[in-house]
N, C-alpha and C positions, 0 to 999 in steps of 0.2 A: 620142514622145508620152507622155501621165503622167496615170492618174488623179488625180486632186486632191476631198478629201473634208472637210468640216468637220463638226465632232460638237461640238453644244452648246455653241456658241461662246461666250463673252460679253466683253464688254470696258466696266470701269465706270472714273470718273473721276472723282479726288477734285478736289471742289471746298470747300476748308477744313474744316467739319464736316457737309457736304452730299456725296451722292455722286448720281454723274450714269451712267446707265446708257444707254450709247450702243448699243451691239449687246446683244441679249436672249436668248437660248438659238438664237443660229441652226446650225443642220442643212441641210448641202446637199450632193450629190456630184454633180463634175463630169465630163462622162465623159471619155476618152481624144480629142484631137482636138476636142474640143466647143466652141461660141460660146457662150457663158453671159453673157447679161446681167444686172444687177442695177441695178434701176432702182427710184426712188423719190423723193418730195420731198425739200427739202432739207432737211439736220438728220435723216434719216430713220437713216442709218449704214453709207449702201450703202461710202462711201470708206475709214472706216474701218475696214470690213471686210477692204476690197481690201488697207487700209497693213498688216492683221493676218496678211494673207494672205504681201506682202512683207517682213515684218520689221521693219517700221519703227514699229509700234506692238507693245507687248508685249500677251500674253493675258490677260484677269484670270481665266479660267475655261476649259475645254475644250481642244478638241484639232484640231489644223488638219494632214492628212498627203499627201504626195506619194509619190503610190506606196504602198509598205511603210515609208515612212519621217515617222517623227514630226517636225514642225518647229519644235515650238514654240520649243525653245532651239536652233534652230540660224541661226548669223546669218546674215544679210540678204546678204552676198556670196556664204555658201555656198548657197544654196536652189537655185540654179539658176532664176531666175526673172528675167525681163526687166519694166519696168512705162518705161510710155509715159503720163508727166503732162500735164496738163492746159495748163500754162505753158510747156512741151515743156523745159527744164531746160537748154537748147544753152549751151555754154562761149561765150561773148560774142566772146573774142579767138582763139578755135581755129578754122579753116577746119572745111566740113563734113568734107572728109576724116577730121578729127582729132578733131572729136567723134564720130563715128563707131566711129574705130579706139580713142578711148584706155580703152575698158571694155575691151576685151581685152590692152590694153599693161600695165593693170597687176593683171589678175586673173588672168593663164594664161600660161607658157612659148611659148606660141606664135612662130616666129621671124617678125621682119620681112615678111619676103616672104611669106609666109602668113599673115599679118592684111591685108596693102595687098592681095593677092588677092581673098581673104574681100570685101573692104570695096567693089572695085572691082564682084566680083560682087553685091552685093547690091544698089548706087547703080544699076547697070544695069536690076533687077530692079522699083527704083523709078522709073527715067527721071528722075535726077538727075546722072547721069553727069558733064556738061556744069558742076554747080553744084558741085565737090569741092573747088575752091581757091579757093569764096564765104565770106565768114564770114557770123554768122547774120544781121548789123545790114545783108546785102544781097540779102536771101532773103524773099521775100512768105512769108505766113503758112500758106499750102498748101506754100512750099516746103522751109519751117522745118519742119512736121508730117513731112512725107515723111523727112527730115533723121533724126530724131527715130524715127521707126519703124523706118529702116534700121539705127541703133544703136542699139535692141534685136534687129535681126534678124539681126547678123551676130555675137551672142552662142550664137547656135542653141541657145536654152534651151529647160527642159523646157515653161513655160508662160508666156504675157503677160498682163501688168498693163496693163488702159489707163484712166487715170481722166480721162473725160471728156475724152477728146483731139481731138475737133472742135466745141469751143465756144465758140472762140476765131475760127473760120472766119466768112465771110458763110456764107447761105441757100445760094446757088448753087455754093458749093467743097463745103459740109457735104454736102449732096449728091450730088456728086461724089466725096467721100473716101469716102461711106459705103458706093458702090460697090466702091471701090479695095480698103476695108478688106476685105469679105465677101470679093470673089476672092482675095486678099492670105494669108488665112486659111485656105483653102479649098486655095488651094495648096501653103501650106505644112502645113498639117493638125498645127498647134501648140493643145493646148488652152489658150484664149483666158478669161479672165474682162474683162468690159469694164461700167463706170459710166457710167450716164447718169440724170441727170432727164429725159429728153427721149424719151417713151413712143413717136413716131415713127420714134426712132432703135432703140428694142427692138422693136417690130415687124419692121421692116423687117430689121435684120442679125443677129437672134438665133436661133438652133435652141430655145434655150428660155431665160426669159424669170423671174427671180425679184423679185419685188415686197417690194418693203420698205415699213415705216412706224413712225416711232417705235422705230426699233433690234430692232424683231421681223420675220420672215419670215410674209409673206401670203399668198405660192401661187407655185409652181412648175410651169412647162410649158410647153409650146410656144406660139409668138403665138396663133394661131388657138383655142387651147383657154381661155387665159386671157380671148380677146376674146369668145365664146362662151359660156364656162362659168364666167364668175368665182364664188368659191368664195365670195363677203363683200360688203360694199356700197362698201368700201375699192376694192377691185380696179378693180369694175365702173363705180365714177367715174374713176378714174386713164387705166385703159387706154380709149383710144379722142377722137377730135377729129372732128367734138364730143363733148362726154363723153354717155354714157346719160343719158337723162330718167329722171325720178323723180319719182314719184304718193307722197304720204302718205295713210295711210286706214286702215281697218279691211275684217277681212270679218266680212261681214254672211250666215249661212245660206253659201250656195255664190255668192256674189257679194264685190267688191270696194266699196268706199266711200268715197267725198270728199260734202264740203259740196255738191259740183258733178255729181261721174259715179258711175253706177254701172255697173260692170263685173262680167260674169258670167263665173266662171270653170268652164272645163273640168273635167270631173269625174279628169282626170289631176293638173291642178293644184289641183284643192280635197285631195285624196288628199294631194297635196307638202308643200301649207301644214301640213295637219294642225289640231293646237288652235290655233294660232298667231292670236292677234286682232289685234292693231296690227301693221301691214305694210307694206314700202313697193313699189309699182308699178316695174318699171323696163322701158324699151324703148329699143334704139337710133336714135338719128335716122332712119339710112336703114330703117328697118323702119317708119316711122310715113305712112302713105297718106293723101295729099291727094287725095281723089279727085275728078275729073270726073263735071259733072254726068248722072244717072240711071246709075250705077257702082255705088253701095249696093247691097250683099245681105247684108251683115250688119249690119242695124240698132241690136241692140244695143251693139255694140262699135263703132259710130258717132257725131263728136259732131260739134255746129258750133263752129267756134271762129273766130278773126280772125288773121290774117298782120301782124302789129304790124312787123317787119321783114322783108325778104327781101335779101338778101346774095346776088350772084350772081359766080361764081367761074368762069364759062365752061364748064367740064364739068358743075355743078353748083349747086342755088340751095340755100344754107340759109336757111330762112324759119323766124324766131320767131311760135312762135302762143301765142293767149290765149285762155281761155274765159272766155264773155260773162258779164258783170258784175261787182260788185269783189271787184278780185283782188289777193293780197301777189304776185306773181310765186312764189309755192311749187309753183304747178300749170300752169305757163307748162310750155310745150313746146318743142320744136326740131326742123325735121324739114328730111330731106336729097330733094330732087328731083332729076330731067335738068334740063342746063342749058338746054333749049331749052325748057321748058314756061312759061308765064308766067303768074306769079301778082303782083299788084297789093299794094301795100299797104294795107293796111283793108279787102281786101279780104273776107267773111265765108266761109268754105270749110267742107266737109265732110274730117273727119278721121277713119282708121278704123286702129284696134289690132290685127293680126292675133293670136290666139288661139296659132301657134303661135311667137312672136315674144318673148311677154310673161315676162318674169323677176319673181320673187317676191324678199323678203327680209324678214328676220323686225327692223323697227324698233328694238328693244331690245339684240338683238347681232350687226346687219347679217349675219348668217347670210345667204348663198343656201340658201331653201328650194327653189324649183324655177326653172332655168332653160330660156333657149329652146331649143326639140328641133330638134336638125341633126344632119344625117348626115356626118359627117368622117371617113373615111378616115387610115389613118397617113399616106399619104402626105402627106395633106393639111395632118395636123397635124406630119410632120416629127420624127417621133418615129425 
């Protein structure tokens, strides 16, 4: 296993007499053994990070180390470092056996018989066994990935590169690999850096979770901390499906303000905001209560609103709501039910904000002034 640390990364790119800054001062250490995802829109620079990570892109700025060891000039074969691409990169006319085995045939003394060893143990490890004198043009696309991850696994490198390597998959394999992947790692206890735009895919198989945007770093931590606590307004849209609602307003004395609601806020949260005047509201779907009738007991933080869609997903309904009269959709809602409750469309409902639920952020530079108060445990945040 191998710490891996970046210190004020950057990486710019000339374009004629324009320069294009793709990565921006990023800082990040990855622990020994650790799943680190990096996740972020496209063009954000999570890839190119990863390519700076492997050598394949040079540094314009800072310093990227493994171990005690500086990497910056050190090539791309020597680093010790495995990366698993997106297009999975398979030799067309090499059985898998041989794409497999030929990264060690021509980067290490290794004899024969202990690379076809290696290679047989590790096709086993993936339940490819069976597929080793396939070529890739006869291998579905789960069995290409598998292919593809066993030749970087029988490199036994210090850490993996995987940029976006189930994107290529249906719903139903992605799925499934994303399982394979977490145990896969977990057994082998290799620290992992892995790319995804696909904030589902960082929840679910990350220990911690680094958010990118526009070539800068937005916040680092575990899923649950970043889904909870996001640090920016950036964050708190990104992470999460559906994404957090968002109220624009001011406050008003120790209240909240739209054209439409006025929300009174706790004297913890009026403390958070501080001077802060232009603000924006934010709550997650499933925090936003549709209640049954004679349920109200906090009237203030009560509104009526209309179910303009409702979306039922079986476990779950998300229903889009509106409050009455005209509206740009700026103040439209979203909110997550049981799938067994049944809500109508058009139909008019009471809708109510829990007080401890509500996230603040300051309009002007998406600052989190205060977020929702939860009790999480390491455990829970996996730290």
């Amino acid at each position: 296993m191998a710490h891996l640390a970046l210190e004020h990364v950057t990486k710019v790119f000339e374009d004629g007499e324009d320069e294009i800054v793709a990565v921006d001062d990023v800082s990040v250490e990855i622990r020994d053994g650790e799943f680190l995802v990096l996740v972020g829109p496209s063009g954000c620079g999570k890839s190119t990070t990863l390519r700076m990570i492997a050598g394949l892109e040079t540094i314009t700025d800072g310093e990227i180390r493994l171990g005690e060891t500086v990497l910056n000039d050190v090539r791309t074969q020597d680093r010790d470092i495995a990366m698993v691409f997106q297009s999975y990169a398979l030799y067309p006319h090499l059985t898998a056996r041989r794409n497999m085995s030929f990264g060690l045939e021509e980067s290490t003394d290794l004899a024969d018989t202990d690379i076809d060893e290696r290679v047989t143990e590790v096709a086993s490890m993936m339940g490819i066994s069976d597929l080793l004198d396939r070529k890739p043009g006869q291998l579905s696309g789960g069995q290409q990935q598998r292919v593809a991850l066993g030749r970087a696994i029988v490199r036994d490198p210090e850490v993996f590169l995987m940029d976006e390597p189930l994107s290529n998959l249906d719903a139903k394999l992605r799925a499934e690999m994303r399982t394979e992947l977490q145990q896969l790692q977990e057994q082998l206890g290799v620290t992992t850096v892995y790319v995804t735009h696909d904030q589902t895919e960082a929840m679910t198989m990350a220990d911690r979770i680094a958010v990118m945007n526009d070539g800068r770093l937005q916040q680092v931590g575990p899923p649950l901390e970043l889904y909870h606590a996001p640090e920016n307004l950036f964050v708190a849209e990104f992470i999460g499906e559906p994404s957090m609602n968002f109220l624009s307003g001011r406050r008003e004395g120790s209240s909240f303000v739209t054209d439409r609601i006025e929300y009174p806020f706790t004297e913890t949260i009026a403390d958070a905001v501080g001077d802060a005047e232009d603000v924006i509201l934010g709550v997650r779907p499933e925090d936003v209560e549709i209640l049954a009738a004679g349920d109200g007991s906090d009237p203030a933080r009560e509104f009526e609103m209309t179910a303009t869609v409702v979306e039922p997903m079986g476990n779950e309904n998300v229903v889009h709501l509106e409050f009455p009269g005209e509206t740009t959709g700026t103040e439209d809602l979203v909110a997550i039910t049981e799938g067994l409750r049944e809500i109508e469309e058009n139909e008019s409902v009471t809708v109510h904000l829990p007080e401890e639920t509500i996230h603040v952020f300051d309009t002007a530079t998406g600052e989190a002034l205060h977020t929702r108060q939860l009790e999480l445990d390491a455990q829970a945040l996996r730290l």
